[in-house]
PQR file of N, CA, C, O and H, with PARSE charges and radii, in Angstrom:
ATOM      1  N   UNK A   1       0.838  -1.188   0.000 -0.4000 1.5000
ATOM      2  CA  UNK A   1       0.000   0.000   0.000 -0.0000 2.0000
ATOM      3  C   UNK A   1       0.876   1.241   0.000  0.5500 1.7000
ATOM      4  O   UNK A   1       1.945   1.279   0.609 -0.5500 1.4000
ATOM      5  N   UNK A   2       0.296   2.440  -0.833 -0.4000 1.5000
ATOM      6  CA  UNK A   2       0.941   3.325  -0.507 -0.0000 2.0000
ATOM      7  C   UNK A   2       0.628   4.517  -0.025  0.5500 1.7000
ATOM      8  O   UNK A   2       0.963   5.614  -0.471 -0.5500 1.4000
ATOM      9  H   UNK A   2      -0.572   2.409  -1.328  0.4000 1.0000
ATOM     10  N   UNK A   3      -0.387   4.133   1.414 -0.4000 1.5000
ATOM     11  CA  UNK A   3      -0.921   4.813   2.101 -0.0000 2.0000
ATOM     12  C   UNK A   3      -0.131   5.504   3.423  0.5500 1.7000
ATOM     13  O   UNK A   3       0.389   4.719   4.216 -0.5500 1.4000
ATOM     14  H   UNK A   3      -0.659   3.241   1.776  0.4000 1.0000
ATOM     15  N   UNK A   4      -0.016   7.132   3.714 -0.4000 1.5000
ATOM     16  CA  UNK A   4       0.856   7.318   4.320 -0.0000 2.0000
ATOM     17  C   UNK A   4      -0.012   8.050   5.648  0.5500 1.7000
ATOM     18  O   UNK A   4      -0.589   9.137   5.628 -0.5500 1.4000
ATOM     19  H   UNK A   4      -0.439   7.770   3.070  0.4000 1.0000
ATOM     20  N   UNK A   5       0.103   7.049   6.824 -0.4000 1.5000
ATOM     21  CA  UNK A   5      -0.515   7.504   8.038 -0.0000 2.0000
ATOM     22  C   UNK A   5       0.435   8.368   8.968  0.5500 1.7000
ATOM     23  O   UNK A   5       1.589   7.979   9.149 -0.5500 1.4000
ATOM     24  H   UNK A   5       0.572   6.166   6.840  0.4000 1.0000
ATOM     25  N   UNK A   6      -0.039   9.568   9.580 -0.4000 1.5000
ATOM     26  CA  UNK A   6       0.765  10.250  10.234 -0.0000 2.0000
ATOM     27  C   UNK A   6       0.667   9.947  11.542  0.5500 1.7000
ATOM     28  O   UNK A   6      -0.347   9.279  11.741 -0.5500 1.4000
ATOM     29  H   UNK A   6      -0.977   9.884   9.433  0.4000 1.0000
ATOM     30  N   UNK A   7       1.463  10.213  12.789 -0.4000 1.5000
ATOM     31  CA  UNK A   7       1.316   9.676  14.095 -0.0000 2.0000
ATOM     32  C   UNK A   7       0.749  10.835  14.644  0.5500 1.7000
ATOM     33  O   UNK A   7       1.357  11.800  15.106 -0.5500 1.4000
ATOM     34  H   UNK A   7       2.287  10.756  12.627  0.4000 1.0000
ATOM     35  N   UNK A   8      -0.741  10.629  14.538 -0.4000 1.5000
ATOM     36  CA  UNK A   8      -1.335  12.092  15.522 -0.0000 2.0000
ATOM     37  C   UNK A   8      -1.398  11.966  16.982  0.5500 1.7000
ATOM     38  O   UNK A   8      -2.283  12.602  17.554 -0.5500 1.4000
ATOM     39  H   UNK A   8      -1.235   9.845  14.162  0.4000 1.0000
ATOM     40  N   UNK A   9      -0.900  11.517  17.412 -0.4000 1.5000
ATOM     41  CA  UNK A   9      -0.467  11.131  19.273 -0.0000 2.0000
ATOM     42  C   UNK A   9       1.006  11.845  18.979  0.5500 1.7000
ATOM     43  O   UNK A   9       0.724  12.363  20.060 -0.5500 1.4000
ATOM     44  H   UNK A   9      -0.181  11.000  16.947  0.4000 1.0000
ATOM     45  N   UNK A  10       2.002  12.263  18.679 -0.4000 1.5000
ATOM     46  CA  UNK A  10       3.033  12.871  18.737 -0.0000 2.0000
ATOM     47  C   UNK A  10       2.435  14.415  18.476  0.5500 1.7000
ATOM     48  O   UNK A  10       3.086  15.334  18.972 -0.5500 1.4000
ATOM     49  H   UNK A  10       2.231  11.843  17.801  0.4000 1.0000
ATOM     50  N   UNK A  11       1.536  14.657  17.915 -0.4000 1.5000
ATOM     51  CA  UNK A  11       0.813  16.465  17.961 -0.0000 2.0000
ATOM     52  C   UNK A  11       1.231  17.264  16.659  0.5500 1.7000
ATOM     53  O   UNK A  11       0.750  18.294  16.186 -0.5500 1.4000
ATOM     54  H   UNK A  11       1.007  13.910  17.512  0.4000 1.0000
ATOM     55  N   UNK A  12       2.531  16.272  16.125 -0.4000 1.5000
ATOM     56  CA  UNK A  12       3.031  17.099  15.175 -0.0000 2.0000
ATOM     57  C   UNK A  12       2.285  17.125  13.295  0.5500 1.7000
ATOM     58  O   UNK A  12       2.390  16.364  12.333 -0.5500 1.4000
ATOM     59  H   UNK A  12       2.921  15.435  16.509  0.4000 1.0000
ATOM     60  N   UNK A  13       1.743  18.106  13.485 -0.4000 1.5000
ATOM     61  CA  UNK A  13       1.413  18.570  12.023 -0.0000 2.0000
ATOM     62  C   UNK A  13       1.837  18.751  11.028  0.5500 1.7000
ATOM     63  O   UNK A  13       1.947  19.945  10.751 -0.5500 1.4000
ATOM     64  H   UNK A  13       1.658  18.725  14.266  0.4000 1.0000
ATOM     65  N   UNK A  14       2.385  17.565   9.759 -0.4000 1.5000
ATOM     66  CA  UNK A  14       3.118  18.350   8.889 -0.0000 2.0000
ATOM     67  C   UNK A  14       2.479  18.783   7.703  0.5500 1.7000
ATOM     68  O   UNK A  14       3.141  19.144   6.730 -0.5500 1.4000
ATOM     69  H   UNK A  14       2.295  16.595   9.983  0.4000 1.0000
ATOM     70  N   UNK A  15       0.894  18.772   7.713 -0.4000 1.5000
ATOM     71  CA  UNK A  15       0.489  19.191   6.646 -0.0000 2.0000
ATOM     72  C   UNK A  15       0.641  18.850   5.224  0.5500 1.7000
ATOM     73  O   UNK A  15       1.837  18.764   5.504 -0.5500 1.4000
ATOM     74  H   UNK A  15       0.357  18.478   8.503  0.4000 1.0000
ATOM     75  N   UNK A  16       0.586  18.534   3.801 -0.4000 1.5000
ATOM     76  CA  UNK A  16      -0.069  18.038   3.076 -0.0000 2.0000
ATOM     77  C   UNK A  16       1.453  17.027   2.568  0.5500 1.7000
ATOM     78  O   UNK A  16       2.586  17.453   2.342 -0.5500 1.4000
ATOM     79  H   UNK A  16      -0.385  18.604   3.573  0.4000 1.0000
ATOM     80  N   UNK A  17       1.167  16.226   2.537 -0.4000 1.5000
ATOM     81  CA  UNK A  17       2.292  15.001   1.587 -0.0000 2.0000
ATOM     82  C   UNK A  17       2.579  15.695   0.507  0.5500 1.7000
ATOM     83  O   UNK A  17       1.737  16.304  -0.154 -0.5500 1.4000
ATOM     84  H   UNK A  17       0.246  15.881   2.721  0.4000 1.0000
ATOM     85  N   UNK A  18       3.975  15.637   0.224 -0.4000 1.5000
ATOM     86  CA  UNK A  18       4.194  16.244  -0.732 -0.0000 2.0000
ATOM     87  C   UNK A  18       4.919  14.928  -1.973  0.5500 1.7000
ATOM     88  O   UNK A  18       5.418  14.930  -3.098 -0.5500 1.4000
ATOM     89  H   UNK A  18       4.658  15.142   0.761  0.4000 1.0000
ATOM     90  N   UNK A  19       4.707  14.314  -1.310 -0.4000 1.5000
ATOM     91  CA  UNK A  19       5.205  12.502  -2.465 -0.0000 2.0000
ATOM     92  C   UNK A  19       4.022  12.245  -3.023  0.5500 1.7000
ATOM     93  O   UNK A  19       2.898  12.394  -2.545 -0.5500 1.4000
ATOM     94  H   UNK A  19       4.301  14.312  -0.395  0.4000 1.0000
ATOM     95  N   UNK A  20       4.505  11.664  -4.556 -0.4000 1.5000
ATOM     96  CA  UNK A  20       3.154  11.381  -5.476 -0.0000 2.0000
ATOM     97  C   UNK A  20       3.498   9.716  -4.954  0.5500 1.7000
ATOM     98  O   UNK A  20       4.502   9.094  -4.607 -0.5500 1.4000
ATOM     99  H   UNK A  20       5.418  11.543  -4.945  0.4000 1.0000
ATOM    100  N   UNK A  21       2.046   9.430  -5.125 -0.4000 1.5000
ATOM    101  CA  UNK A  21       1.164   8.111  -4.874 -0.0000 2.0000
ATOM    102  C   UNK A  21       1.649   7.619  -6.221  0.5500 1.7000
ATOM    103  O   UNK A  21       1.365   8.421  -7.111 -0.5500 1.4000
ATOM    104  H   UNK A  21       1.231   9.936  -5.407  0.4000 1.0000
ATOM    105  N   UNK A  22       1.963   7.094  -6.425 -0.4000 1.5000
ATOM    106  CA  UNK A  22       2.137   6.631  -7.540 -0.0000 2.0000
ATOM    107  C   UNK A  22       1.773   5.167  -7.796  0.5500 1.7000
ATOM    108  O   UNK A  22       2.381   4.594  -8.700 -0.5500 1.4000
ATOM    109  H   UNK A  22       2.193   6.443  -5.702  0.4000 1.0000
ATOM    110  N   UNK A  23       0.925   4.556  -7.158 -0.4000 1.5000
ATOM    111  CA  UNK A  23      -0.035   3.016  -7.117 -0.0000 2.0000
ATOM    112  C   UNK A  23      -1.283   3.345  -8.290  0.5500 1.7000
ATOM    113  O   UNK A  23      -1.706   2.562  -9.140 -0.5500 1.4000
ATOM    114  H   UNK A  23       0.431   5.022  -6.424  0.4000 1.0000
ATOM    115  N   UNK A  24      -1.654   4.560  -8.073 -0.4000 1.5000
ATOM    116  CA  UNK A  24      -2.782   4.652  -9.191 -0.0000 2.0000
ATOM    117  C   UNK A  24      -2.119   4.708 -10.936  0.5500 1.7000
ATOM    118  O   UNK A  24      -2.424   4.008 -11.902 -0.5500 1.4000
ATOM    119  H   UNK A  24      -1.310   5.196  -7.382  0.4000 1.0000
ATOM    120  N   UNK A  25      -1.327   5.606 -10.838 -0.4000 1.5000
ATOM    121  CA  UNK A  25      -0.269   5.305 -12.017 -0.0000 2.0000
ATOM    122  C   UNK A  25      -0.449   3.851 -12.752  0.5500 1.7000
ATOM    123  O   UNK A  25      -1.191   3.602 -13.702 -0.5500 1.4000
ATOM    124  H   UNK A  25      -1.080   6.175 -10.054  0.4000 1.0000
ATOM    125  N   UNK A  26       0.547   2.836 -11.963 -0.4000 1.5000
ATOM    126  CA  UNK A  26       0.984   1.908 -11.946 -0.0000 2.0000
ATOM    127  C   UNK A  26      -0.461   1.004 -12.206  0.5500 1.7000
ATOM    128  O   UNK A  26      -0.342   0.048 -12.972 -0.5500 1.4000
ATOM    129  H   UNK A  26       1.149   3.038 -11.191  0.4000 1.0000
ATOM    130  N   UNK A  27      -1.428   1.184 -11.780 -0.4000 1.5000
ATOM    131  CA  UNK A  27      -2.940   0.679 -12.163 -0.0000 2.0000
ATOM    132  C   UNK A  27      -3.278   0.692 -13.624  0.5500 1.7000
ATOM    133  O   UNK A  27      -3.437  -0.270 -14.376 -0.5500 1.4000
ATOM    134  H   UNK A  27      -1.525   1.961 -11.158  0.4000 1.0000
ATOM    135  N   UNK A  28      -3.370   2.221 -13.922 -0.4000 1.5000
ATOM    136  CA  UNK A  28      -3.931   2.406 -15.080 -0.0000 2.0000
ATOM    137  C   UNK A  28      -2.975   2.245 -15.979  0.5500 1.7000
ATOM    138  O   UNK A  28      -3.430   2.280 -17.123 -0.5500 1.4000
ATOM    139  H   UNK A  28      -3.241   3.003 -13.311  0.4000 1.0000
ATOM    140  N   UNK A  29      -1.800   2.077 -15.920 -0.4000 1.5000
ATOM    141  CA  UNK A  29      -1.102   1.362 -17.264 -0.0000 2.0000
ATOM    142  C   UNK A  29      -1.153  -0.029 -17.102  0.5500 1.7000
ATOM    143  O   UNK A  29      -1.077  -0.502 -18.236 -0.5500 1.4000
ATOM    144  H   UNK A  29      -1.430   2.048 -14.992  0.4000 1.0000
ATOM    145  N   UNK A  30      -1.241  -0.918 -16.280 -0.4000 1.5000
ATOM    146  CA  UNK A  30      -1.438  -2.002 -16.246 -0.0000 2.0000
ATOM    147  C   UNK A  30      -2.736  -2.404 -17.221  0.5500 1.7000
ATOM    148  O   UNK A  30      -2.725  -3.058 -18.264 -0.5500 1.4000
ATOM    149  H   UNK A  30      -1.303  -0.533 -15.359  0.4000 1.0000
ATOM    150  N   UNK A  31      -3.887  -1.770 -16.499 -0.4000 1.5000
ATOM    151  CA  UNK A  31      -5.015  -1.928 -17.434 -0.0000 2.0000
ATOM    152  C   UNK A  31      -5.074  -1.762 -19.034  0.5500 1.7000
ATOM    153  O   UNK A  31      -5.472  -2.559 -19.884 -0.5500 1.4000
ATOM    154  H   UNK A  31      -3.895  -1.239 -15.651  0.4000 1.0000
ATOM    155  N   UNK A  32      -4.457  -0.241 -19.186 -0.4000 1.5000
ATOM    156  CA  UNK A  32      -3.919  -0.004 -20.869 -0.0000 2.0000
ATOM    157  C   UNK A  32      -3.052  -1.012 -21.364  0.5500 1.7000
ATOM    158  O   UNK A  32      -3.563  -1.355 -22.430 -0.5500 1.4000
ATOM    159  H   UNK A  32      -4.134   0.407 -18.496  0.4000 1.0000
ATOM    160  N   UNK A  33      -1.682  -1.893 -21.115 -0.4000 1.5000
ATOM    161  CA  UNK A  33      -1.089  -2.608 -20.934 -0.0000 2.0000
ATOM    162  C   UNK A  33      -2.356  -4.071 -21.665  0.5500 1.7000
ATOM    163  O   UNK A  33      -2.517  -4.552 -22.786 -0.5500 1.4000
ATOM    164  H   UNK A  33      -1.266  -1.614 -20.249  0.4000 1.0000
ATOM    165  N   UNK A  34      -2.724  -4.211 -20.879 -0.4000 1.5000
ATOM    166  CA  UNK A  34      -3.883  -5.248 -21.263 -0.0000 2.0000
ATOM    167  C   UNK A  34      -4.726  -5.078 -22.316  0.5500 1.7000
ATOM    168  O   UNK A  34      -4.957  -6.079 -22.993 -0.5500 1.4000
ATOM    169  H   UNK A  34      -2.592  -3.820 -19.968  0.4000 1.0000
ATOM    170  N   UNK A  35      -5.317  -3.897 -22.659 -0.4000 1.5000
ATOM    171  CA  UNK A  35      -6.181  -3.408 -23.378 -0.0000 2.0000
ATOM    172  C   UNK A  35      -5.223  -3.525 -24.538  0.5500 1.7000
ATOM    173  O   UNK A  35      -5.503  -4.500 -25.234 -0.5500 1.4000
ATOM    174  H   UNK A  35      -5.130  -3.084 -22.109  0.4000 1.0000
ATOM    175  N   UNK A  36      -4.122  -2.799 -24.988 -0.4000 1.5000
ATOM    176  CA  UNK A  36      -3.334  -2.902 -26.104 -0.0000 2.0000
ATOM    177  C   UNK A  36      -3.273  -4.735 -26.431  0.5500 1.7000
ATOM    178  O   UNK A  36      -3.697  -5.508 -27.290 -0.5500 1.4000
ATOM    179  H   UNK A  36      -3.895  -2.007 -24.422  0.4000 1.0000
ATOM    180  N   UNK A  37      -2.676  -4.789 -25.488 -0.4000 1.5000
ATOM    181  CA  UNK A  37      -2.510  -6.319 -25.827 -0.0000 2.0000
ATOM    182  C   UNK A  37      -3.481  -7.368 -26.766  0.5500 1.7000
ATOM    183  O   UNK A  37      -3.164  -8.156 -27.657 -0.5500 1.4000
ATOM    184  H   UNK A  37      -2.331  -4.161 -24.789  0.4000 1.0000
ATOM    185  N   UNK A  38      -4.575  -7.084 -26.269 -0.4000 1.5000
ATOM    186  CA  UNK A  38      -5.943  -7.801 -26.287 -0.0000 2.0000
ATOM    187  C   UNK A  38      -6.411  -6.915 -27.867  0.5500 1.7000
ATOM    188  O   UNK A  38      -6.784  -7.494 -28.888 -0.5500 1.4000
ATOM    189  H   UNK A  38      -4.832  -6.444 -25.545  0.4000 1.0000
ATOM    190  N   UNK A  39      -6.318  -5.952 -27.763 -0.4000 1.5000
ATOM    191  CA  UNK A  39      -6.586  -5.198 -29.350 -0.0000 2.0000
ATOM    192  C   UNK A  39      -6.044  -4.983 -30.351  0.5500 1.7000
ATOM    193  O   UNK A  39      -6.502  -4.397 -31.332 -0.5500 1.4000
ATOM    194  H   UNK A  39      -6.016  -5.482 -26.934  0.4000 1.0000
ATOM    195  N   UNK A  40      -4.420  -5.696 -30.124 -0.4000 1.5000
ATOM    196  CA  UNK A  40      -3.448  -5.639 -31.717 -0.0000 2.0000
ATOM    197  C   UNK A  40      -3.665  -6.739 -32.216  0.5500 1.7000
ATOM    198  O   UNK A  40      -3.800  -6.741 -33.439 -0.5500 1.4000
ATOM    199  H   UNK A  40      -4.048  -6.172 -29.328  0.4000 1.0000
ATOM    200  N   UNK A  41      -3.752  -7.741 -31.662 -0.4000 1.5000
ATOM    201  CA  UNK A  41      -4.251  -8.742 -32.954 -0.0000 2.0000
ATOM    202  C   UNK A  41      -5.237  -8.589 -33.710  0.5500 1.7000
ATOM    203  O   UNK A  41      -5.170  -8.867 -34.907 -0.5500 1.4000
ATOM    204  H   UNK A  41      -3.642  -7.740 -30.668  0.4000 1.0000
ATOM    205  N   UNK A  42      -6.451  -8.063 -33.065 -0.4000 1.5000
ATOM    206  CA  UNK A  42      -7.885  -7.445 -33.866 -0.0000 2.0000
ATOM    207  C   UNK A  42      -7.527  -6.480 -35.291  0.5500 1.7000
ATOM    208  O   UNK A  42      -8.182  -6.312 -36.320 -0.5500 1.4000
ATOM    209  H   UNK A  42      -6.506  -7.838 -32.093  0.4000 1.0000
ATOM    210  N   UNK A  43      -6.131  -5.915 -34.834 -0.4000 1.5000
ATOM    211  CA  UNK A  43      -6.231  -4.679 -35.573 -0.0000 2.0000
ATOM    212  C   UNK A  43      -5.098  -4.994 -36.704  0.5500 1.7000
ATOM    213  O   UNK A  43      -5.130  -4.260 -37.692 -0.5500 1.4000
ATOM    214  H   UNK A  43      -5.599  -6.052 -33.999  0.4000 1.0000
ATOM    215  N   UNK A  44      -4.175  -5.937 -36.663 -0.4000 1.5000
ATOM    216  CA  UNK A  44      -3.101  -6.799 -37.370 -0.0000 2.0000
ATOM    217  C   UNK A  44      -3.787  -7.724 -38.204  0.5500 1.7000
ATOM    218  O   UNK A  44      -3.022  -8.573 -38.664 -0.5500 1.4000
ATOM    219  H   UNK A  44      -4.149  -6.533 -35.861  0.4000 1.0000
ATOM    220  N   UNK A  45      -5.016  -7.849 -38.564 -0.4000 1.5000
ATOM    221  CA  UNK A  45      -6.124  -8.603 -39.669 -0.0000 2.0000
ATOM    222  C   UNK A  45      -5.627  -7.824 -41.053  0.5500 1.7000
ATOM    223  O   UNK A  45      -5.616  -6.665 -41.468 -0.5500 1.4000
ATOM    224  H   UNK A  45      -5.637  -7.160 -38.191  0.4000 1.0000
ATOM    225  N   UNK A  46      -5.266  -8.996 -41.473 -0.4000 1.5000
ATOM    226  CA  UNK A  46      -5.083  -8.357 -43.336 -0.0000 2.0000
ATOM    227  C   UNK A  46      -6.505  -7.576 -43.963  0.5500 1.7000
ATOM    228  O   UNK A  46      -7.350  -8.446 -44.170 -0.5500 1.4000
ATOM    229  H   UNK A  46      -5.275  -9.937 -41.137  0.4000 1.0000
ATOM    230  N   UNK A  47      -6.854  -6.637 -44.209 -0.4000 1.5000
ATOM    231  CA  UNK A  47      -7.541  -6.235 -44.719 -0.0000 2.0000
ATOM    232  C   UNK A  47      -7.270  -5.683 -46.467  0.5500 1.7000
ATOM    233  O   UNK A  47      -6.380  -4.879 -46.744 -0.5500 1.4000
ATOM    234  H   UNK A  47      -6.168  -5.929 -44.041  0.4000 1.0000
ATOM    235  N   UNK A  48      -8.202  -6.281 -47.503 -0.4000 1.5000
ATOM    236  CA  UNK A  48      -7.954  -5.784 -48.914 -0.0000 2.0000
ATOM    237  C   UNK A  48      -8.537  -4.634 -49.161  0.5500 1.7000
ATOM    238  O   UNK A  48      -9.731  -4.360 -49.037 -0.5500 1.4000
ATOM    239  H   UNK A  48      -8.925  -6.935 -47.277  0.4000 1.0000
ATOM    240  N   UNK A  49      -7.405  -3.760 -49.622 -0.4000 1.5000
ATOM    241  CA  UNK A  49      -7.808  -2.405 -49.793 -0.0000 2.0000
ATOM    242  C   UNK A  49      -7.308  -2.641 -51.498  0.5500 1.7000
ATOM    243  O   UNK A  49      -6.437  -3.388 -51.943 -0.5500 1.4000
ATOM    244  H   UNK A  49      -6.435  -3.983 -49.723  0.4000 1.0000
ATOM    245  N   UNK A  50      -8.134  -1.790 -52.140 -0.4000 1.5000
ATOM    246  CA  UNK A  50      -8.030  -1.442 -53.800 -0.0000 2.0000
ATOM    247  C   UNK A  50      -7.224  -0.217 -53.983  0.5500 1.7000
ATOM    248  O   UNK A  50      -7.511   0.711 -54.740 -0.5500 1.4000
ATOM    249  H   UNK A  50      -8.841  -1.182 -51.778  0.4000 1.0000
ATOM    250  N   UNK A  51      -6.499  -0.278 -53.447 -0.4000 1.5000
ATOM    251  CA  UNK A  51      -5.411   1.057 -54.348 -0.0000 2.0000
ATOM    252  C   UNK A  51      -5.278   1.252 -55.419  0.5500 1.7000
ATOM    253  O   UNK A  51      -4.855   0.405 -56.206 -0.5500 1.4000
ATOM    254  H   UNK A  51      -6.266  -1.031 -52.832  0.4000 1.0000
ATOM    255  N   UNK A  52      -5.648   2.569 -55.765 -0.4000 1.5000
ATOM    256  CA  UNK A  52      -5.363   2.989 -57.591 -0.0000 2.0000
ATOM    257  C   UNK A  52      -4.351   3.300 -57.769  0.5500 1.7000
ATOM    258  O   UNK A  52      -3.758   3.938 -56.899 -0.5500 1.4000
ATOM    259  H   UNK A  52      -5.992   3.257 -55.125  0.4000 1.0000
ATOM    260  N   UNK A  53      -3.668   2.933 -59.120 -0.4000 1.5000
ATOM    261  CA  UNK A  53      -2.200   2.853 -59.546 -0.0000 2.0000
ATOM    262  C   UNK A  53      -1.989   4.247 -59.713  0.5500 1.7000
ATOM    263  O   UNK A  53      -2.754   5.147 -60.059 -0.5500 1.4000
ATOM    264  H   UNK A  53      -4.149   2.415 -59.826  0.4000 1.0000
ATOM    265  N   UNK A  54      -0.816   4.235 -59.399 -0.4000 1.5000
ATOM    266  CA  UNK A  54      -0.067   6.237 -59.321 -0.0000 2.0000
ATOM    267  C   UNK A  54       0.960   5.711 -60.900  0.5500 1.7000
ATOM    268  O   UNK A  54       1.754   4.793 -61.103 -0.5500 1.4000
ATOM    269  H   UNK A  54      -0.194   3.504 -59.118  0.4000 1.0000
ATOM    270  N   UNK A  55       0.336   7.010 -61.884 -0.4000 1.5000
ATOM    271  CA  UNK A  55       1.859   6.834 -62.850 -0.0000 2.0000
ATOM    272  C   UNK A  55       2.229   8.357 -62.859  0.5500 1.7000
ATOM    273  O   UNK A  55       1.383   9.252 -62.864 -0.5500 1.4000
ATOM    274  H   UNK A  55      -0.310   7.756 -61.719  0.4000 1.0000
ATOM    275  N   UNK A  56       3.618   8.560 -62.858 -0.4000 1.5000
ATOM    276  CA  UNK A  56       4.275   9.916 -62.937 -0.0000 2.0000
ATOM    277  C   UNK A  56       4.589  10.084 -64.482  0.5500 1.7000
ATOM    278  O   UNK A  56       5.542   9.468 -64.957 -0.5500 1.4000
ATOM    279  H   UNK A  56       4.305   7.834 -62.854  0.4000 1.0000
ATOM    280  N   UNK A  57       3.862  10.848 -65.217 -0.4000 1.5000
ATOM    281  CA  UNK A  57       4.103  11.045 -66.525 -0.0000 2.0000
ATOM    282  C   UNK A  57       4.881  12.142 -66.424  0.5500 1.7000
ATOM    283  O   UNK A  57       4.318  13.223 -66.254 -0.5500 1.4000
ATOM    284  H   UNK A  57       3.087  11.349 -64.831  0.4000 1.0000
ATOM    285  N   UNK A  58       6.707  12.066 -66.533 -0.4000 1.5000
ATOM    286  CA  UNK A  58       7.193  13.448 -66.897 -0.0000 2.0000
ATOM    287  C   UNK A  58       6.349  14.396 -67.586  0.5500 1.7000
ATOM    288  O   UNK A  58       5.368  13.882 -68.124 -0.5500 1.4000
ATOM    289  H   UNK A  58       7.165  11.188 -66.671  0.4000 1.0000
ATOM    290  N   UNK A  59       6.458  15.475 -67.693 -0.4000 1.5000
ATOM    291  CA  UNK A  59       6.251  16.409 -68.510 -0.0000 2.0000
ATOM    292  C   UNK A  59       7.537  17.798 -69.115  0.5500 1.7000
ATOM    293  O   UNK A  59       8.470  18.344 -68.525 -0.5500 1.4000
ATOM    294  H   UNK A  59       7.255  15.892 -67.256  0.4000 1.0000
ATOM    295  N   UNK A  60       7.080  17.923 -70.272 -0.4000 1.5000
ATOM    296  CA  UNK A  60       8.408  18.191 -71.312 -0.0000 2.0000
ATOM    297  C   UNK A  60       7.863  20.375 -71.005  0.5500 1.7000
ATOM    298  O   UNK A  60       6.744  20.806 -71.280 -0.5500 1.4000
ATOM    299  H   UNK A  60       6.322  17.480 -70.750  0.4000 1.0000
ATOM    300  N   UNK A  61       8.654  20.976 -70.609 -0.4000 1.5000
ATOM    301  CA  UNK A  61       8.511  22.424 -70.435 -0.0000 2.0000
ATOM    302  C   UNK A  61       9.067  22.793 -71.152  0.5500 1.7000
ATOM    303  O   UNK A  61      10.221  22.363 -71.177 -0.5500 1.4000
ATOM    304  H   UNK A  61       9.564  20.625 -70.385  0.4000 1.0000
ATOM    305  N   UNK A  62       8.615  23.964 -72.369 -0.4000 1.5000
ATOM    306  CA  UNK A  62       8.738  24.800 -73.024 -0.0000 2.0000
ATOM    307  C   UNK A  62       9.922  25.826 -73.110  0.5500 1.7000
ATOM    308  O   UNK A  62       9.487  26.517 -72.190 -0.5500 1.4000
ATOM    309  H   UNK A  62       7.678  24.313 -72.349  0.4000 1.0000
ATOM    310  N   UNK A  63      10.763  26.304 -73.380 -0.4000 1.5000
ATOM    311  CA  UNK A  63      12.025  27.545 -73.196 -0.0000 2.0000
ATOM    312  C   UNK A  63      10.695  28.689 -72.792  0.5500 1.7000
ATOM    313  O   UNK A  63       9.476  28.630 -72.952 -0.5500 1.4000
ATOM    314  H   UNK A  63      11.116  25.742 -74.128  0.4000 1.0000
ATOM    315  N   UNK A  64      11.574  29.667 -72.227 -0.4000 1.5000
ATOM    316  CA  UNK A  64      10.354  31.051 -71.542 -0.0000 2.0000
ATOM    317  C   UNK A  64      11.229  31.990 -72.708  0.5500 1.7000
ATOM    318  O   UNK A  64      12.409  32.227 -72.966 -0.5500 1.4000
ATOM    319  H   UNK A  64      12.565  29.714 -72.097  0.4000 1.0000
ATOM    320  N   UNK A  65       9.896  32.355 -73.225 -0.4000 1.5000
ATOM    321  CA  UNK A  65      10.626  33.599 -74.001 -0.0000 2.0000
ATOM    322  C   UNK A  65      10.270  34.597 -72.992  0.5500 1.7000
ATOM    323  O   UNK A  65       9.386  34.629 -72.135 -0.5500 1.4000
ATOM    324  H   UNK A  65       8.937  32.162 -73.015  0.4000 1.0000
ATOM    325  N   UNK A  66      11.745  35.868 -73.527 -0.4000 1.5000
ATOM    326  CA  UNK A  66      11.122  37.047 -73.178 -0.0000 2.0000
ATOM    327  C   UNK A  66      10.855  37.970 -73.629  0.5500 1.7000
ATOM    328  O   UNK A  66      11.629  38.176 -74.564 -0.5500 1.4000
ATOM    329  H   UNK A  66      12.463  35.842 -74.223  0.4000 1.0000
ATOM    330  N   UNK A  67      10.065  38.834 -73.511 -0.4000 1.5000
ATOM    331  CA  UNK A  67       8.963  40.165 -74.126 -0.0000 2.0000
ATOM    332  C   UNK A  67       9.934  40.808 -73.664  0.5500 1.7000
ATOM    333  O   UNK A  67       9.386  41.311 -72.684 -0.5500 1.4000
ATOM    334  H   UNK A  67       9.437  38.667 -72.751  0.4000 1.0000
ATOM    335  N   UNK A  68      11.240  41.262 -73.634 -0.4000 1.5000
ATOM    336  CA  UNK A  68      11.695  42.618 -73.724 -0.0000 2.0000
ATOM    337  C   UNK A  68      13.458  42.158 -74.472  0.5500 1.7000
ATOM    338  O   UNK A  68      14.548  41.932 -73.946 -0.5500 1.4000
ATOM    339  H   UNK A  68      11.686  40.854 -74.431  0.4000 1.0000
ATOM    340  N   UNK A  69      13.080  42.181 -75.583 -0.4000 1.5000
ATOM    341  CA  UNK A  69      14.372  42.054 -76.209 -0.0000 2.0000
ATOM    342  C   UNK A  69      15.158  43.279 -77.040  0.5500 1.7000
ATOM    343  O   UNK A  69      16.263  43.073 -77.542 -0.5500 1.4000
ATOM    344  H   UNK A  69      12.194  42.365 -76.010  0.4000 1.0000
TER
END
């Protein structure tokens, strides 16, 4: 546990913990941890997709004339 009890029979007050808990942390990635796990194979399914073919037709550019000769 990372529960932090103070000794209130000694009188002394130290007012708010200043250490992170860090058990809840350690929870919720565990859970995500699982969840990933359990959902990449679902998502690693071959799926057929139809892709349309890409062609790069160069194209041939002209000389630039210029209007002030």
């Amino acid at each position: 546990m990372s529960m932090s009890i103070g000794n209130s029979e000694a009188g002394d007050d130290h007012g708010i913990m200043s250490e992170i808990n860090t058990t809840p942390l350690v929870d919720v990635m565990l859970v995500l941890l699982i969840i990933f796990l359990i959902t990449i194979p679902v998502i690693t399914k071959n799926v057929q997709v139809n892709v349309p073919k890409a062609v790069n037709i160069p194209t041939q550019t002209k000389p630039r004339t210029s209007l002030f000769r």
